[in-house]
N, C-alpha and C positions, 0 to 999 in steps of 0.2 A: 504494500500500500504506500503509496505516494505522502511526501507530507503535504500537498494538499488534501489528498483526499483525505487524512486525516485530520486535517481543520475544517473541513466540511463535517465530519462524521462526527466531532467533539461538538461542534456549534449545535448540530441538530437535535443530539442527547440534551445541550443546553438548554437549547428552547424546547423539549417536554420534558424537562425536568423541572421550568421554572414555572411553564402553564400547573404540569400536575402539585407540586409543593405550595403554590399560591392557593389554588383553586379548593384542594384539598388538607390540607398540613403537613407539615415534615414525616410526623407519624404514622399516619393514614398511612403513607404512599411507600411501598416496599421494592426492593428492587425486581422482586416477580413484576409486578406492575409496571413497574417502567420498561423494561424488557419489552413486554407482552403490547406494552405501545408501540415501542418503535418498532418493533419486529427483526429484533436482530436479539443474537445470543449475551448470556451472561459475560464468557469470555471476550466480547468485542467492546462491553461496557467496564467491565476491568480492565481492559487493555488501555483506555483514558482514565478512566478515575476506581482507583480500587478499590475505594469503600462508596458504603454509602453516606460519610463523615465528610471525606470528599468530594462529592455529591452536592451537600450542603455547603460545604466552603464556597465552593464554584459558585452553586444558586445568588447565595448572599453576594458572592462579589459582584455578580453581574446585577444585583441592585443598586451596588454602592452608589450614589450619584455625588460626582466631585460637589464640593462645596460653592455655591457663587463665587463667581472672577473676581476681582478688584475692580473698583468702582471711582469716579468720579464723586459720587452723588454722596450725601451726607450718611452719617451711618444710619439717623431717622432713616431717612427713606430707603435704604439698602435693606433693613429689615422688613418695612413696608411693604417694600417687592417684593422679596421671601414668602411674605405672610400670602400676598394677592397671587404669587406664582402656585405655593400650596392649595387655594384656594379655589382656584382655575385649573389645577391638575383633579383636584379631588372630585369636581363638577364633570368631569369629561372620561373619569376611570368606570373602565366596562369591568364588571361582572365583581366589586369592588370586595375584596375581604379584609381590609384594614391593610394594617400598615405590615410590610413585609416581614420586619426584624422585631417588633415588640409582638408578634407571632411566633415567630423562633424566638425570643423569651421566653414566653409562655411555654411553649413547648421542651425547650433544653430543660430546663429548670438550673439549679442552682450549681451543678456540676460543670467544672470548668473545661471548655472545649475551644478549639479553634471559632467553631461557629459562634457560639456562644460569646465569646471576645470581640469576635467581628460586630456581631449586631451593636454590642454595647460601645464599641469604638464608633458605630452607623453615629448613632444615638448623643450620645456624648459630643462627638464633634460637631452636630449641630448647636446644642446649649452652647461650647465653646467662643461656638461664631459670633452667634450674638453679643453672651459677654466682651468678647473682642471689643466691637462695634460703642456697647455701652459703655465701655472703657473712655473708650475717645472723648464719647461726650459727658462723662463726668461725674454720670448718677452716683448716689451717695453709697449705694450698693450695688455695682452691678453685675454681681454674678449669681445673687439673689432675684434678680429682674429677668434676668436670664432662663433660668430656672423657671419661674411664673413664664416666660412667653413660651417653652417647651414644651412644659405643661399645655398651653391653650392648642400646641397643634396635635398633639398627645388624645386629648381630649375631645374633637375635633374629630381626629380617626375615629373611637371609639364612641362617640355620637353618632356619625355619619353610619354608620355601621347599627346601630341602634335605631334611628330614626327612619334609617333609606331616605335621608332629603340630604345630599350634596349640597347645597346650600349651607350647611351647618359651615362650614370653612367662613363663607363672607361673614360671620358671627364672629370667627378666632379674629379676623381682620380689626372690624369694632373693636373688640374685647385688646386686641394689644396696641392700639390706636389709643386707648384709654387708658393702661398702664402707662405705657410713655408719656403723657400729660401729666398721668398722678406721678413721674419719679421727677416731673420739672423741664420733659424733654420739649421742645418749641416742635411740633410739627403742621404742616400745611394743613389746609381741610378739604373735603373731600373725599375721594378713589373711586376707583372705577367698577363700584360693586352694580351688579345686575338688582332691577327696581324691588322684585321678591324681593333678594337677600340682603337687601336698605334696609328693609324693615324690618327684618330677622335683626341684624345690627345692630340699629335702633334700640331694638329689646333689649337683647345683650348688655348695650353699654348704658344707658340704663341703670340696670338690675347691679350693674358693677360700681357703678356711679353710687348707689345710693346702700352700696353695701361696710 
């Protein structure tokens, strides 16, 4: 076999491994199964990834998504966009079962693994970002503030998952649009949320506002 044809034949395990592990859970889904998808032998799926540990590594990395570029725009609005990018990915995800890696949480449990570490490295390094950002501008805590905005897109998942309304995201938008105010941050007014989830927003902040 050619190394192409074997980066074609690793990609294609990739992609139903990532459909079945999303769709279904880590657990669920055994290497019988995945086999019996693609229709090739156990040997040929060991011959790329020998476990099913491995398996899992792979899936996870191919979620990883780099962190936003460096930016011109202030770190307000850098988060802003964050918030409205999550927001607008979460409105337009087919067949949606939450968030990939706080799934593989749930599922590894508290045993330390490659996967396991990956997810929480996914994880972790978004908080990170942020705090970065709040750094810049000065909040009195911001790695506390950081923490609250993770939470809302945390939260957000497990709504949107709970409700079936997509729109819960334009709600995290409001809701840390509103943190940022209460920590002293100057931000514009506005965004570009869709007319429903104004209103959905509205609530939100709000509910935050008078909490």
């Amino acid at each position: 076999i050619s190394r192409a044809q074997a980066e074609r034949e690793a990609n294609r395990i990739l992609e139903t491994v990532d459909r079945l592990f999303y769709r279904r859970g880590l657990q669920a889904v055994g290497v019988d199964a995945i086999v019996a998808e693609l229709g090739i032998s156990k040997k040929t799926l060991y011959r790329h990834f020998p476990s099913k540990d491995d398996l899992i590594v792979a899936y996870l990395k191919g979620r990883f998504r780099p962190l936003p570029e460096a930016s011109s725009k202030s770190p307000a609005e850098q988060i802003l966009k964050n918030f409205e990018w999550f927001a607008r990915s979460l409105s337009m995800a087919e067949e949606y079962r939450g968030c990939a890696f706080l799934n593989a949480l749930a599922e590894l449990g508290d045993e330390q693994s490659e996967a396991r570490n990956l997810a929480v490295e996914f994880k972790e390094s978004r908080r990170l970002w942020y705090r970065e950002l709040l750094s810049r501008l000065e909040v009195d805590d911001p790695d506390t503030l950081a923490t609250q905005l993770a939470l809302l897109i945390d939260g957000a998942y497990a709504a949107a998952l709970v409700r079936r309304d997509p729109s819960v995201g334009w709600a995290a938008v409001a809701a840390a649009r509103v943190l940022l105010k209460s920590a002293g941050v100057r931000i514009t007014a506005g965004g570009p949320t869709p007319h429903k989830a104004r209103r959905v927003g509205r609530k939100v902040a709000s509910a935050v506002q008078r909490a």
